[in-house]
mmCIF file of the C-alpha atoms, coordinates in Angstrom:
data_MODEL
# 
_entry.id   MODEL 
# 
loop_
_atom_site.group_PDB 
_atom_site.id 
_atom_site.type_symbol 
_atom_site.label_atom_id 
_atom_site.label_alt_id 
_atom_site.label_comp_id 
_atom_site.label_asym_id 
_atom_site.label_entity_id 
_atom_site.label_seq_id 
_atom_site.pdbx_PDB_ins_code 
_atom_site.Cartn_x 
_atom_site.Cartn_y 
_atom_site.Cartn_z 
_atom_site.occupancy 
_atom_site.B_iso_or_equiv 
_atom_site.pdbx_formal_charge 
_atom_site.auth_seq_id 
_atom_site.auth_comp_id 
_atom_site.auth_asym_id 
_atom_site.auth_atom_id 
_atom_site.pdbx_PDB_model_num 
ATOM 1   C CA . UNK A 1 1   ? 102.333 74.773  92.846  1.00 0.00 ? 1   UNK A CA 1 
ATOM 2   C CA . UNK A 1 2   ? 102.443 77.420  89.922  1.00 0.00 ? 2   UNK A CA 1 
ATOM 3   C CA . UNK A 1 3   ? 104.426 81.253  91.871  1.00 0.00 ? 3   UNK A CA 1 
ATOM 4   C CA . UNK A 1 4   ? 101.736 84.079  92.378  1.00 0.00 ? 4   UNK A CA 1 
ATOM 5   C CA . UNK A 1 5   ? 103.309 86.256  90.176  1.00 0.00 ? 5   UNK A CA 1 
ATOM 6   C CA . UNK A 1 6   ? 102.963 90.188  91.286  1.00 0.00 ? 6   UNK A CA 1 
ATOM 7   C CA . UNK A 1 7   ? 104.337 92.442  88.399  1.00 0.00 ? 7   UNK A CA 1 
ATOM 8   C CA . UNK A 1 8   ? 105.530 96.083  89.639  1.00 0.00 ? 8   UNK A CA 1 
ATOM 9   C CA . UNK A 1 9   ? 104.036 99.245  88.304  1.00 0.00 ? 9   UNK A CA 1 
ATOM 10  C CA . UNK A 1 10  ? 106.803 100.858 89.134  1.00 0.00 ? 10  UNK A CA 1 
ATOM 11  C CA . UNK A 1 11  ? 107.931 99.927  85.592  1.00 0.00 ? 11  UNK A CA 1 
ATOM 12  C CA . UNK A 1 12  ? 104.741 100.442 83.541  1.00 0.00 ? 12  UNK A CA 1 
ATOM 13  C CA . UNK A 1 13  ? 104.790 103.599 81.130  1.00 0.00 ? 13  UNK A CA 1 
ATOM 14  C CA . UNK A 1 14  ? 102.717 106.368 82.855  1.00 0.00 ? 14  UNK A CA 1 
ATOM 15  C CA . UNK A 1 15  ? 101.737 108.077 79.823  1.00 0.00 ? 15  UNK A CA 1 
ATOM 16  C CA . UNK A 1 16  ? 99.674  104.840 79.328  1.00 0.00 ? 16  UNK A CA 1 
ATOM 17  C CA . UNK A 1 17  ? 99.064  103.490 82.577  1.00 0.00 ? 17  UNK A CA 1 
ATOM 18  C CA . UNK A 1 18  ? 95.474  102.455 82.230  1.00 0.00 ? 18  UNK A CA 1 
ATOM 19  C CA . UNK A 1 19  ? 96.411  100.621 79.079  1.00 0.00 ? 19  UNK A CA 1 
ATOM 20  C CA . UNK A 1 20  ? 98.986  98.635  81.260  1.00 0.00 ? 20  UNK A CA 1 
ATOM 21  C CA . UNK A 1 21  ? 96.537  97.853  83.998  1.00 0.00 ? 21  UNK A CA 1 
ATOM 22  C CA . UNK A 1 22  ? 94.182  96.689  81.526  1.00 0.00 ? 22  UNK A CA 1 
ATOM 23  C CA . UNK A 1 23  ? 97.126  94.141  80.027  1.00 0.00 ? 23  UNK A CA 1 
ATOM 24  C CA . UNK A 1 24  ? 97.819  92.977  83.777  1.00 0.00 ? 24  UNK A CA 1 
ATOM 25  C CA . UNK A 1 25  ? 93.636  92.314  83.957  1.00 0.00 ? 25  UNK A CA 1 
ATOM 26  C CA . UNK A 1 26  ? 93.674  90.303  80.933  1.00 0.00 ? 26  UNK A CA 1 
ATOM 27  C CA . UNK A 1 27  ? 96.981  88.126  81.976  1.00 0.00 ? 27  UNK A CA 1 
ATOM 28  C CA . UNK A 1 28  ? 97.928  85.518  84.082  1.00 0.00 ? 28  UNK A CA 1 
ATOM 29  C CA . UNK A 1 29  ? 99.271  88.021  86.774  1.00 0.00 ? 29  UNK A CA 1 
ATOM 30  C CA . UNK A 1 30  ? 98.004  87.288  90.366  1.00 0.00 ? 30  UNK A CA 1 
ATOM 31  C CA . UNK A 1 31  ? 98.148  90.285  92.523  1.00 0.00 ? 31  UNK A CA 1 
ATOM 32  C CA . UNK A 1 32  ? 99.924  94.265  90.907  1.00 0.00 ? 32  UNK A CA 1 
ATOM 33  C CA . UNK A 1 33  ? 102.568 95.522  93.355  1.00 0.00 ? 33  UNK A CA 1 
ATOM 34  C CA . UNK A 1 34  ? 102.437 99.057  94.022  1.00 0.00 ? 34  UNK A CA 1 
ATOM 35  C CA . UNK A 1 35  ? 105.940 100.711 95.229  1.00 0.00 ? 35  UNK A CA 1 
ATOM 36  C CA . UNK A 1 36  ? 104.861 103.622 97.345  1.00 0.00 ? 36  UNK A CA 1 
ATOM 37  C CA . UNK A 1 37  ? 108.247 105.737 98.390  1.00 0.00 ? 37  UNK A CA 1 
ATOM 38  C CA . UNK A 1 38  ? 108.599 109.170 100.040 1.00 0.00 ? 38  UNK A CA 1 
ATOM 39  C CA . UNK A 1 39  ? 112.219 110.319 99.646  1.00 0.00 ? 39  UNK A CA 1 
ATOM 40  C CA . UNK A 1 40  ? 113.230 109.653 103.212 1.00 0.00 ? 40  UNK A CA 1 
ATOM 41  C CA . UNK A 1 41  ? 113.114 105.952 103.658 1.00 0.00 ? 41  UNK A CA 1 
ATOM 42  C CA . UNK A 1 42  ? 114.403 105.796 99.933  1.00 0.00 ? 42  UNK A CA 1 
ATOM 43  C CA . UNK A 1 43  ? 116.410 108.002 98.134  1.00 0.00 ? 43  UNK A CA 1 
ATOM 44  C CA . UNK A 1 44  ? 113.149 108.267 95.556  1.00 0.00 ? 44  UNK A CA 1 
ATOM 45  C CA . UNK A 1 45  ? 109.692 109.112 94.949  1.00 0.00 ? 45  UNK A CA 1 
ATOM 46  C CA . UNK A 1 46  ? 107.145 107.375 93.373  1.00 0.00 ? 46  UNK A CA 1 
ATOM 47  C CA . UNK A 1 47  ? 103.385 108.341 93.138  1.00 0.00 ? 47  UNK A CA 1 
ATOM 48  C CA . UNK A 1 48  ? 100.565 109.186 96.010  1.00 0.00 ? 48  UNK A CA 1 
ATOM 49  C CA . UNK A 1 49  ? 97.028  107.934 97.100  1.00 0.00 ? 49  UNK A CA 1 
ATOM 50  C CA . UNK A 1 50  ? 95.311  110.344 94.037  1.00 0.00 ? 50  UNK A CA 1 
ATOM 51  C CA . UNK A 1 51  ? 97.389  107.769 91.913  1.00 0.00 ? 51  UNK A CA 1 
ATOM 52  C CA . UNK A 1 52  ? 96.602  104.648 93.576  1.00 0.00 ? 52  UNK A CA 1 
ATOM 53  C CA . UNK A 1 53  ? 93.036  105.694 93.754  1.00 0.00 ? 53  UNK A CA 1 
ATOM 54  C CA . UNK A 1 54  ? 93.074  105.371 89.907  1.00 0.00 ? 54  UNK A CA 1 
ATOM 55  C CA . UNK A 1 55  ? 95.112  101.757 89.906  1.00 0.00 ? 55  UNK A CA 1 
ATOM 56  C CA . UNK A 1 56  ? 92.385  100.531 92.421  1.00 0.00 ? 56  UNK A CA 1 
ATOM 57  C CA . UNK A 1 57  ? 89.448  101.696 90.132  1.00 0.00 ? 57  UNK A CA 1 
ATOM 58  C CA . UNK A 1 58  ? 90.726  99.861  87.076  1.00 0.00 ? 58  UNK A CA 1 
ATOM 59  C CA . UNK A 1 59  ? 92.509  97.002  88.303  1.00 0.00 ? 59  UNK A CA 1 
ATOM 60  C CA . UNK A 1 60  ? 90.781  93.621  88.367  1.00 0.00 ? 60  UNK A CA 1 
ATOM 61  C CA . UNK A 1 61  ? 93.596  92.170  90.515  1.00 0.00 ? 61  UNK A CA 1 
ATOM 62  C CA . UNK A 1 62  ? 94.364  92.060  94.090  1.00 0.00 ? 62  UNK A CA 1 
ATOM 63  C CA . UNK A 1 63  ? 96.466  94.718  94.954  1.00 0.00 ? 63  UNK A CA 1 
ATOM 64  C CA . UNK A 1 64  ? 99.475  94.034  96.980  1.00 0.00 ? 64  UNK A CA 1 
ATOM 65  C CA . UNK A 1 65  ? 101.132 97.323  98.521  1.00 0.00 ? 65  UNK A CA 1 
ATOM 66  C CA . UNK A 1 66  ? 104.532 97.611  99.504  1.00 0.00 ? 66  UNK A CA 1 
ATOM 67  C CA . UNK A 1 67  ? 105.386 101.002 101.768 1.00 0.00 ? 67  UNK A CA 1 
ATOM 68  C CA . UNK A 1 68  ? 109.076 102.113 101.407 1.00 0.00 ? 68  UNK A CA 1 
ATOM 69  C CA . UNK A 1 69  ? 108.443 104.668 103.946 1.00 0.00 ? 69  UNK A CA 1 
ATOM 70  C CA . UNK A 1 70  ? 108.980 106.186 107.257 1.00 0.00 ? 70  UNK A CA 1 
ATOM 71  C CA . UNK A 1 71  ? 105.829 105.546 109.971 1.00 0.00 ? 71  UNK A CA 1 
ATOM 72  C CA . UNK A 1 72  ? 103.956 103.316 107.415 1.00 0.00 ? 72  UNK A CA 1 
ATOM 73  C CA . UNK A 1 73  ? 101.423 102.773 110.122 1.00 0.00 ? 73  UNK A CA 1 
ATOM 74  C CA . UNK A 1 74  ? 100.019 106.500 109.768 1.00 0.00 ? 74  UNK A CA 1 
ATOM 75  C CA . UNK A 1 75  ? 98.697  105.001 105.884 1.00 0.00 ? 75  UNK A CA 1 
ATOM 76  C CA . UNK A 1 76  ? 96.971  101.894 106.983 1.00 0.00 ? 76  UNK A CA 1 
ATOM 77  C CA . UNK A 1 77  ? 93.065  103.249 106.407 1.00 0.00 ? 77  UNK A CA 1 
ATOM 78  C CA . UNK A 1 78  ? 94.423  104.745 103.261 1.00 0.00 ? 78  UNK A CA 1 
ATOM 79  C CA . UNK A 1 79  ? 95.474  101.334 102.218 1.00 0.00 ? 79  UNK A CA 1 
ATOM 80  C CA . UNK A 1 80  ? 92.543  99.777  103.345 1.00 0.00 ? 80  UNK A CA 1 
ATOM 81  C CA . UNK A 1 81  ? 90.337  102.468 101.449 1.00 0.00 ? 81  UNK A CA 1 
ATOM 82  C CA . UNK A 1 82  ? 92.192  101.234 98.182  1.00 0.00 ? 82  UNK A CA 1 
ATOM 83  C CA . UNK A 1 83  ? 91.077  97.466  98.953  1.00 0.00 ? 83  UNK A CA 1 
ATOM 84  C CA . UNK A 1 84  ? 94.531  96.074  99.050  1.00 0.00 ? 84  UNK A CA 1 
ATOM 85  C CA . UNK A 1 85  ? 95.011  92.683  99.814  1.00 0.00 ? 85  UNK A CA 1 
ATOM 86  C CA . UNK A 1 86  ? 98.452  92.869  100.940 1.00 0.00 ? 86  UNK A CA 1 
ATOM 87  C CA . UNK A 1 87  ? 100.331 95.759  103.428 1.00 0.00 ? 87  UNK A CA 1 
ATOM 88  C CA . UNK A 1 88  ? 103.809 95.457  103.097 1.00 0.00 ? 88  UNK A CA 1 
ATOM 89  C CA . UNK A 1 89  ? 105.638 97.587  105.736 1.00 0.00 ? 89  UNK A CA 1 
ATOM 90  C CA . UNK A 1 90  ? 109.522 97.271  105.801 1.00 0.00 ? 90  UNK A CA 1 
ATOM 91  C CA . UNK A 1 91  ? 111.302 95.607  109.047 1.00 0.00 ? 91  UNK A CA 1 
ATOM 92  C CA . UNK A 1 92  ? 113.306 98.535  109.308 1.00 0.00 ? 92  UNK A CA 1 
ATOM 93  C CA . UNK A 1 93  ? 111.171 101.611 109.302 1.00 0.00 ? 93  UNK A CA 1 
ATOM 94  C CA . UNK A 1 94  ? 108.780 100.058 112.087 1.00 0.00 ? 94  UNK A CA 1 
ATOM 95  C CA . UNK A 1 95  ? 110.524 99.940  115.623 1.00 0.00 ? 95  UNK A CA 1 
ATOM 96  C CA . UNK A 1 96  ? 107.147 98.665  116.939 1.00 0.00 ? 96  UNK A CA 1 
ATOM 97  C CA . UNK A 1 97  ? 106.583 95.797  113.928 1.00 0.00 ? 97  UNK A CA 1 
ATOM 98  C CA . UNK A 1 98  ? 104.226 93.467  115.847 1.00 0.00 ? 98  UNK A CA 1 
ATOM 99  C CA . UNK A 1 99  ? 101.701 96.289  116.744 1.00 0.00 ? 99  UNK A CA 1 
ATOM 100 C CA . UNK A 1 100 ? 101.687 97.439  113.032 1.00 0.00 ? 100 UNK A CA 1 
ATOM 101 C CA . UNK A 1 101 ? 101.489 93.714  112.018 1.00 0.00 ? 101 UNK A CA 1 
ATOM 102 C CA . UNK A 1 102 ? 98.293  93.447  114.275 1.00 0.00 ? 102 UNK A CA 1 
ATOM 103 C CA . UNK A 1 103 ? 96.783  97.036  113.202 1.00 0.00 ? 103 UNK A CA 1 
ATOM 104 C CA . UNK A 1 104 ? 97.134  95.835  109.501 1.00 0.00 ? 104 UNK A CA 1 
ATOM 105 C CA . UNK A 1 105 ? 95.297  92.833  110.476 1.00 0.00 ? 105 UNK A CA 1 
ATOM 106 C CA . UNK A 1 106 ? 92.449  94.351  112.610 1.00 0.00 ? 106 UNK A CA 1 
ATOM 107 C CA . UNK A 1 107 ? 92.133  96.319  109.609 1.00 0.00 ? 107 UNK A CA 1 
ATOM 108 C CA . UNK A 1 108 ? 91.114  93.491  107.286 1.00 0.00 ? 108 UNK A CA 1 
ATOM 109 C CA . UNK A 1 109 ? 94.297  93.422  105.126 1.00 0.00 ? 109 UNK A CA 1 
ATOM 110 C CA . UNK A 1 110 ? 96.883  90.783  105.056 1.00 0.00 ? 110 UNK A CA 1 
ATOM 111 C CA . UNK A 1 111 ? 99.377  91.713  106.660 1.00 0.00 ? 111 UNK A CA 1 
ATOM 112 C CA . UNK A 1 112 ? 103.559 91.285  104.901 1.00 0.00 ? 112 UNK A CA 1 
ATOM 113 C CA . UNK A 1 113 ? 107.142 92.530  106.487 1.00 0.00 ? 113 UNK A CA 1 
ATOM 114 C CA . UNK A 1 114 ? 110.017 93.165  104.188 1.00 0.00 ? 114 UNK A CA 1 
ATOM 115 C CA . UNK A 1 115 ? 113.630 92.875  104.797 1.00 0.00 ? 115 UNK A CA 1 
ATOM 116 C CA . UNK A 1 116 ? 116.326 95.178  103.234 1.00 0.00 ? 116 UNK A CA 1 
ATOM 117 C CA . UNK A 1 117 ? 119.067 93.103  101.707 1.00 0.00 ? 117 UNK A CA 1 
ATOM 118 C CA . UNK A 1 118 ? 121.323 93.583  104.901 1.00 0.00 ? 118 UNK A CA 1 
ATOM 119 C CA . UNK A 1 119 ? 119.182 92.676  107.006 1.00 0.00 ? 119 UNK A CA 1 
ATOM 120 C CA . UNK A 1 120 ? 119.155 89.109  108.296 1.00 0.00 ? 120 UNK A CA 1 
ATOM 121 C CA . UNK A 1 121 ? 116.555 86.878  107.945 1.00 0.00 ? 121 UNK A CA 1 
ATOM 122 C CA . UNK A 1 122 ? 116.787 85.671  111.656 1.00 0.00 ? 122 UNK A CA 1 
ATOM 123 C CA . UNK A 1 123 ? 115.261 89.032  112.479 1.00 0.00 ? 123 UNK A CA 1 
ATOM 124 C CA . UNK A 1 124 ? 111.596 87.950  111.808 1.00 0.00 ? 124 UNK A CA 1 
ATOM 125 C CA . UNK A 1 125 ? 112.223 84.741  114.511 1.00 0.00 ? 125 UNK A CA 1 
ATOM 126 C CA . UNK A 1 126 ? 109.520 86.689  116.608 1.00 0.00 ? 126 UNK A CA 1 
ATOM 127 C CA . UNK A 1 127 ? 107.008 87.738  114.605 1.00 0.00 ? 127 UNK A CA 1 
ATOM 128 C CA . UNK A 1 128 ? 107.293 84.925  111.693 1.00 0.00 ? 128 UNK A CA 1 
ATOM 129 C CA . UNK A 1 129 ? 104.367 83.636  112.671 1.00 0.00 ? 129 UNK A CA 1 
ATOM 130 C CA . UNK A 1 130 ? 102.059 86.865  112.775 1.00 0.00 ? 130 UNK A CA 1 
ATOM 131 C CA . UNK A 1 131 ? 102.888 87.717  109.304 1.00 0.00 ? 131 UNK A CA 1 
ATOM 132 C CA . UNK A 1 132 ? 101.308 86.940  106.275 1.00 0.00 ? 132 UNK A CA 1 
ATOM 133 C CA . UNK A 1 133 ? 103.763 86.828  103.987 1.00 0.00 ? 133 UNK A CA 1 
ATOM 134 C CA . UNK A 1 134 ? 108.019 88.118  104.430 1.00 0.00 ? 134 UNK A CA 1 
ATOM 135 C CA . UNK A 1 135 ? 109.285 90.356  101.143 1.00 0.00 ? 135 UNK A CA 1 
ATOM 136 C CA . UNK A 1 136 ? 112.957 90.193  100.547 1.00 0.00 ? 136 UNK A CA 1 
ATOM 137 C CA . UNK A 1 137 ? 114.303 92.829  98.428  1.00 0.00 ? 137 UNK A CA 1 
ATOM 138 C CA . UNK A 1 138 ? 117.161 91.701  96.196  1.00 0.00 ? 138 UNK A CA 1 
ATOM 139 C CA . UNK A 1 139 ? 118.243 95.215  95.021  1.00 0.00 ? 139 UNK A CA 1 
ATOM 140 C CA . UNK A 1 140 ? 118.649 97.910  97.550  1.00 0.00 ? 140 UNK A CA 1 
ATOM 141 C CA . UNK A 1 141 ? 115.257 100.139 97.297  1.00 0.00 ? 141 UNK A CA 1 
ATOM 142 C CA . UNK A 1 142 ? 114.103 102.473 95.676  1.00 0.00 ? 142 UNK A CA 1 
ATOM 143 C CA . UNK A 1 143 ? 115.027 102.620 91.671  1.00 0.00 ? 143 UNK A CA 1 
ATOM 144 C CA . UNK A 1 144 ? 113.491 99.992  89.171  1.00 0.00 ? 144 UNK A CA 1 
ATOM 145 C CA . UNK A 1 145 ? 116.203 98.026  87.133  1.00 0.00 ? 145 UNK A CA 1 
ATOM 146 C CA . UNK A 1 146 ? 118.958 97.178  89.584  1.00 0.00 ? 146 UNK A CA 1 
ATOM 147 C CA . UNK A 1 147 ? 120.851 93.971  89.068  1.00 0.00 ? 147 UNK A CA 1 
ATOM 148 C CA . UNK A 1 148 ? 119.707 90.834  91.558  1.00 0.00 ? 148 UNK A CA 1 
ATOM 149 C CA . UNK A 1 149 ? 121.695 90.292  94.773  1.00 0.00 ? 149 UNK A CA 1 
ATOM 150 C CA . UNK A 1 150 ? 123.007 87.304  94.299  1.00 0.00 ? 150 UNK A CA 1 
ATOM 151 C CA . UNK A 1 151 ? 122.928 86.102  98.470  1.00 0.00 ? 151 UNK A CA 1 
ATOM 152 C CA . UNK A 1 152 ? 118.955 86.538  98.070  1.00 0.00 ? 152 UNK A CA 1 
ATOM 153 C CA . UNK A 1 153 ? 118.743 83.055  96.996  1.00 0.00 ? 153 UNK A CA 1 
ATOM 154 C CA . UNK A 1 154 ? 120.138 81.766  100.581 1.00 0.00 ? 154 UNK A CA 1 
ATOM 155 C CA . UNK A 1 155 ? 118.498 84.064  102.182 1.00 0.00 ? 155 UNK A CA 1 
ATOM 156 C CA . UNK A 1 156 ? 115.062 82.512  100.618 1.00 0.00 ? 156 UNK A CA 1 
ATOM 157 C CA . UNK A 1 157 ? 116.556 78.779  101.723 1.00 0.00 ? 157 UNK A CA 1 
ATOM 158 C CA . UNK A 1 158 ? 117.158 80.863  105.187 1.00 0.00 ? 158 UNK A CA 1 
ATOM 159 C CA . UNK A 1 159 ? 113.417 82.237  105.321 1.00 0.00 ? 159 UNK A CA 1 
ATOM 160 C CA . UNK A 1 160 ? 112.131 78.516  104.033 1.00 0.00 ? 160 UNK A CA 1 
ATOM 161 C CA . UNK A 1 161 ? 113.706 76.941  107.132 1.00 0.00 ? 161 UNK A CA 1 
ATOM 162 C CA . UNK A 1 162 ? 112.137 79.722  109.447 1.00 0.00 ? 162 UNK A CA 1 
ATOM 163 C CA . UNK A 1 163 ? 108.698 79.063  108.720 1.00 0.00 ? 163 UNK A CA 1 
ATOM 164 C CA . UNK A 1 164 ? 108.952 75.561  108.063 1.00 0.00 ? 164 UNK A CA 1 
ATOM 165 C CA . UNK A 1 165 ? 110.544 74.894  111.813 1.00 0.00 ? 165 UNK A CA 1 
ATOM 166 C CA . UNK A 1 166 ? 108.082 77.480  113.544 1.00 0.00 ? 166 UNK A CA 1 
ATOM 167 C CA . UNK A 1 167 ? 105.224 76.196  111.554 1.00 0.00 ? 167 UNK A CA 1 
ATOM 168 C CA . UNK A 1 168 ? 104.450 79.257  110.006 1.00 0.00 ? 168 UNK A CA 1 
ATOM 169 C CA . UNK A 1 169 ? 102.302 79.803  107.167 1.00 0.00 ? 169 UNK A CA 1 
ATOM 170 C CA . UNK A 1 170 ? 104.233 82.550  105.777 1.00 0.00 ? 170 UNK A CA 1 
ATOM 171 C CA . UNK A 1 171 ? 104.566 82.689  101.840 1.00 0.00 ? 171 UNK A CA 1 
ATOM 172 C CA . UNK A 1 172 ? 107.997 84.054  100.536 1.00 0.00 ? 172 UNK A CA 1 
ATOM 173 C CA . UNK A 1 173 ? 107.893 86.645  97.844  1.00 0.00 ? 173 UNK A CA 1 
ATOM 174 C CA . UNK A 1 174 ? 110.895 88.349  96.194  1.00 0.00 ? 174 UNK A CA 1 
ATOM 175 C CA . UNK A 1 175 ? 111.531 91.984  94.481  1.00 0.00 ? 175 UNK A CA 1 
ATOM 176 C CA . UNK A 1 176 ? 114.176 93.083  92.618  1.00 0.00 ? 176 UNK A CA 1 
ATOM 177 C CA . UNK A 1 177 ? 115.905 91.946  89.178  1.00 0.00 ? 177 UNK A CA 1 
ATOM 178 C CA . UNK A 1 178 ? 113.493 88.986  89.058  1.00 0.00 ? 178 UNK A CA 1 
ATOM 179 C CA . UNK A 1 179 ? 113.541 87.645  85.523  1.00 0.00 ? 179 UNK A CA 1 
ATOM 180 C CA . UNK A 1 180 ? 112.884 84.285  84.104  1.00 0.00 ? 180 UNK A CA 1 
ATOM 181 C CA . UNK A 1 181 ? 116.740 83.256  85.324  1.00 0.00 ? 181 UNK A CA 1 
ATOM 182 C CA . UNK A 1 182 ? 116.874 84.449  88.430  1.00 0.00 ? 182 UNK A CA 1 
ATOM 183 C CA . UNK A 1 183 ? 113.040 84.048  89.342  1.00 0.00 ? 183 UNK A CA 1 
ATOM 184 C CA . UNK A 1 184 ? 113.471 80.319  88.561  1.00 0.00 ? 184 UNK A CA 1 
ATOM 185 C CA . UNK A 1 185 ? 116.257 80.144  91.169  1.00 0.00 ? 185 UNK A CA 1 
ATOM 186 C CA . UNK A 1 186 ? 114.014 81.573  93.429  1.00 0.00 ? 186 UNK A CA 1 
ATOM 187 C CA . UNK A 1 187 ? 111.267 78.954  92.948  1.00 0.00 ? 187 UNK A CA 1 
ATOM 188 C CA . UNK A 1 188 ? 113.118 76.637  93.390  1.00 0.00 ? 188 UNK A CA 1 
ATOM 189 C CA . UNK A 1 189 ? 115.365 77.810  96.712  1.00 0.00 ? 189 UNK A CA 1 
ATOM 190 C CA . UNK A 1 190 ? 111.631 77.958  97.817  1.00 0.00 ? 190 UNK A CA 1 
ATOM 191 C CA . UNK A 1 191 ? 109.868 81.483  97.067  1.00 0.00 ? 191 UNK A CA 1 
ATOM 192 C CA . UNK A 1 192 ? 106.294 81.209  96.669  1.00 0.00 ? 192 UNK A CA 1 
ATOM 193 C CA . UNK A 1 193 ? 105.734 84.818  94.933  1.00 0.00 ? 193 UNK A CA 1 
ATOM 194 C CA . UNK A 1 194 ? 107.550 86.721  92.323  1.00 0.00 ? 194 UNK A CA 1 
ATOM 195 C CA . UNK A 1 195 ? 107.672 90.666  91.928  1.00 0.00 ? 195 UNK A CA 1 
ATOM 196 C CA . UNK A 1 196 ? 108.567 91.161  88.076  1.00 0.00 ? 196 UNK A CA 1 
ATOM 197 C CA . UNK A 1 197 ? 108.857 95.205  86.882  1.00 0.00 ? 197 UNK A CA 1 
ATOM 198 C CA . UNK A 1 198 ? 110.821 95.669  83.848  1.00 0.00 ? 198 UNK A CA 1 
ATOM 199 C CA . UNK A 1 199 ? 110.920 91.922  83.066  1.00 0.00 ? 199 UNK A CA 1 
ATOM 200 C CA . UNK A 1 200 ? 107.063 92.442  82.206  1.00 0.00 ? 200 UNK A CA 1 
ATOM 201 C CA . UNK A 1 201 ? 106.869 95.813  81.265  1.00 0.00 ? 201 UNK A CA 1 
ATOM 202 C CA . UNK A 1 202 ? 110.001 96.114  79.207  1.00 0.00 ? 202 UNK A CA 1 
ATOM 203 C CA . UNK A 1 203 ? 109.120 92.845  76.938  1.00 0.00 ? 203 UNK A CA 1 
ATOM 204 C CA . UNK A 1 204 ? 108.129 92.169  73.646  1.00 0.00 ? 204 UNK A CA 1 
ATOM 205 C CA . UNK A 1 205 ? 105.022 90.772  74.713  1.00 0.00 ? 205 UNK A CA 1 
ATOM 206 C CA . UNK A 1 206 ? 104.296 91.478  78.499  1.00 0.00 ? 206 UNK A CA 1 
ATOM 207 C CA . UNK A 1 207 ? 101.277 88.794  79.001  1.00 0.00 ? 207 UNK A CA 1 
ATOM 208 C CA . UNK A 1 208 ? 103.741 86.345  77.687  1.00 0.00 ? 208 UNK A CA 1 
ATOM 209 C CA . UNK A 1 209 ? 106.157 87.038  79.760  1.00 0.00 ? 209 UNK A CA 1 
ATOM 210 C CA . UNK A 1 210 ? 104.000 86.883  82.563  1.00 0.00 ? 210 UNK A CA 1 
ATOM 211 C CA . UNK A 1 211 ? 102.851 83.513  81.180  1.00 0.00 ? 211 UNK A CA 1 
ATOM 212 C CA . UNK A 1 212 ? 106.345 82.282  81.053  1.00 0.00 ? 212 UNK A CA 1 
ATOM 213 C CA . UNK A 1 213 ? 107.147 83.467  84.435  1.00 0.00 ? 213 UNK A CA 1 
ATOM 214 C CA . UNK A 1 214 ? 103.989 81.897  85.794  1.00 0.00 ? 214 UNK A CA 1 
ATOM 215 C CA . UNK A 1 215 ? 105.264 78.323  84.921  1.00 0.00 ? 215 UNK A CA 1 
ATOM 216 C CA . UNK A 1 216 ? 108.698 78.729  86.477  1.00 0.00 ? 216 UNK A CA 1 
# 
């Protein structure tokens, strides 16, 4: 089984941004992930729903949003007006996760958790099975081009066990210094989905890259 690969806009050149989603329609990419931040939950901001309206117009791909904010749940019907396939809402900025997992659902979006390098993976053991898919960050949020956390790749062995012994269906994707090294480390530890930003965006050729990464 080829890895959905999800390449981050994060690292796409704004000046030329619909040139960029255009190269991500024509390629082998699977889903674009869209890094929404506010400042609080991470020490940086990215770009609002005006933004993201834009992205949803021209992309041809299903979009898979990841929230690094406070109260995530106060954006779901925003994210649902965008027709995002994915809600990503982190572990630790929801205190009440398995009612947000369930209003992301009712919603008609699947719904994703993500977990903060620190935070152990042992912490989903109650909601694992409610969730569509677990995101495990291997930089600390919040700034495109950090080097990989090297412990993420036991952590995905970690998550792999989880949902294999509670029968969940969970997939596994990772974020952060994924390149065609590290991401086929991850494959093979057991990650089903790869978030790539300045691997794709900074290449030569970006749909090749995405090509390359798709047969990890």
């Amino acid at each position: 089984m080829k890895p959905i690969i999800a390449p981050s806009i994060l690292s796409a050149d704004f000046a030329y941004l619909a040139k960029d989603l255009e190269m991500l329609n024509r390629s082998e990419a699977d889903w674009v992930h869209i890094d929404v931040m506010d400042g609080v939950f991470v020490p940086n901001i990215s770009f609002g729903f005006p933004v993201l309206k834009y992205v949803a117009k021209i992309s041809k791909k299903p979009l898979d949003v990841h929230l690094m904010i406070v109260q995530p749940e106060k954006f779901i019907h925003e994210v649902k007006a965008l027709g995002a396939h994915t809600m990503n809402v982190h572990f630790e900025a929801c205190p009440h996760l398995h009612r947000v997992v369930q209003q992301i659902r009712e919603a008609g979006m699947q719904p994703a958790v993500t977990l903060n390098p620190a935070t152990p993976v042992a912490m989903l053991k109650d909601i694992i099975q409610d969730v569509y898919m677990v995101l495990l960050m291997s930089v600390n949020p919040g700034f495109g081009g950090q080097q990989f956390i090297e412990h993420t790749i036991e952590k995905v062995r970690e998550l792999r066990a989880l949902i294999d012994s509670t029968g969940s269906k969970a997939l596994i994707e990772v974020d952060g210094g994924v390149n065609l090294e590290t991401g086929a480390r991850l494959v093979a530890a057991g990650a089903d989905a790869l978030v790539a930003g300045n691997a794709v965006f900074a290449a030569p050729d970006p749909e090749g890259m995405i090509h390359s990464l798709k047969e990890l």
